[in-house]
C-alpha positions as CSV (number, residue, x, y, z in Angstrom):
1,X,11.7,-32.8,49.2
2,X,10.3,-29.6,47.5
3,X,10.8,-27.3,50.8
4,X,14.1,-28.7,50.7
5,X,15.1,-28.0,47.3
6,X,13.3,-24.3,47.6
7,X,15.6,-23.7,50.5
8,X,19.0,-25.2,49.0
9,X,18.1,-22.8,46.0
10,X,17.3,-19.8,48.5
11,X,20.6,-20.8,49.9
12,X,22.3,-20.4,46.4
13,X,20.7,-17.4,45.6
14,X,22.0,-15.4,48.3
15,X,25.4,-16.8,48.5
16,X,26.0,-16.1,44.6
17,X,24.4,-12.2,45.4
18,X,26.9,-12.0,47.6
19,X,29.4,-12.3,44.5
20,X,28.1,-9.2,43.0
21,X,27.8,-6.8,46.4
22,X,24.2,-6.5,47.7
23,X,21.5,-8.4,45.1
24,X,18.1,-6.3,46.1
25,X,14.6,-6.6,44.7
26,X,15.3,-4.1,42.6
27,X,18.3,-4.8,41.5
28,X,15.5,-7.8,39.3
29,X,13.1,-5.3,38.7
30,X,14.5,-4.1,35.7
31,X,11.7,-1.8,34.6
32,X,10.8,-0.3,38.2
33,X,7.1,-1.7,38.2
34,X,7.1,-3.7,41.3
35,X,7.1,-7.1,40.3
36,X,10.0,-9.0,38.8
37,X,8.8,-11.4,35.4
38,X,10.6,-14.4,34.4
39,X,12.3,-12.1,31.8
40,X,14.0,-9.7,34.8
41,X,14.3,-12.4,37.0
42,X,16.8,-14.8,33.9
43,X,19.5,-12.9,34.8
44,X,20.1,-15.1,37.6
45,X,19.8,-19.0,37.3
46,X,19.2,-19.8,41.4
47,X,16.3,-17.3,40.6
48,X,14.8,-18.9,37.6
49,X,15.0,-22.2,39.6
50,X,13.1,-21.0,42.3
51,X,10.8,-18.6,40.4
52,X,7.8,-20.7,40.7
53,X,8.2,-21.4,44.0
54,X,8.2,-17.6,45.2
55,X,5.6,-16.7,42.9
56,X,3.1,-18.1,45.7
57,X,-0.2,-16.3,44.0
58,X,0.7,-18.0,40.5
59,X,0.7,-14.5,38.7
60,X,3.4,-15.1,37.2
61,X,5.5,-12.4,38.7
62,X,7.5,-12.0,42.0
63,X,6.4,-9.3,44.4
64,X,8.6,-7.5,46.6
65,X,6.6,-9.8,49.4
66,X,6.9,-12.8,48.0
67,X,11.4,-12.2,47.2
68,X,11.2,-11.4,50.8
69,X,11.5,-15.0,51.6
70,X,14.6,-14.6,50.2
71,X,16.2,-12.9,52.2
């Protein structure tokens, strides 16, 4: 049921940054260090949902890797 939700909020995500032209990595990574934080990433609900999920290493940040599931 996780996988499922994960995928129905990956879903979301990349519908709604369709809305406002092409959503990137760094179009999150606010401050240009390579890893988005819960802060950069509460500019978009689908992301905050799914934050934990693509954090896979538990760092608490995103890597450009780990938003490549993403997309």
């Amino acid at each position: 049921m996780k996988t499922f939700n994960t995928t129905l909020a990956v879903i979301v995500l990349a519908s709604s940054s369709a809305a406002y032209a092409a959503v990137d990595f760094a179009s999150f990574d606010a401050d240009g260090d390579g890893a988005i934080t819960m802060e950069e990433a509460k500019v978009n609900p689908q992301l905050v949902k799914i934050f934990d999920d693509l954090d896979t290493d538990g760092n608490g940040e995103i890597s450009k890797e780990e938003f490549s599931k993403v997309q």
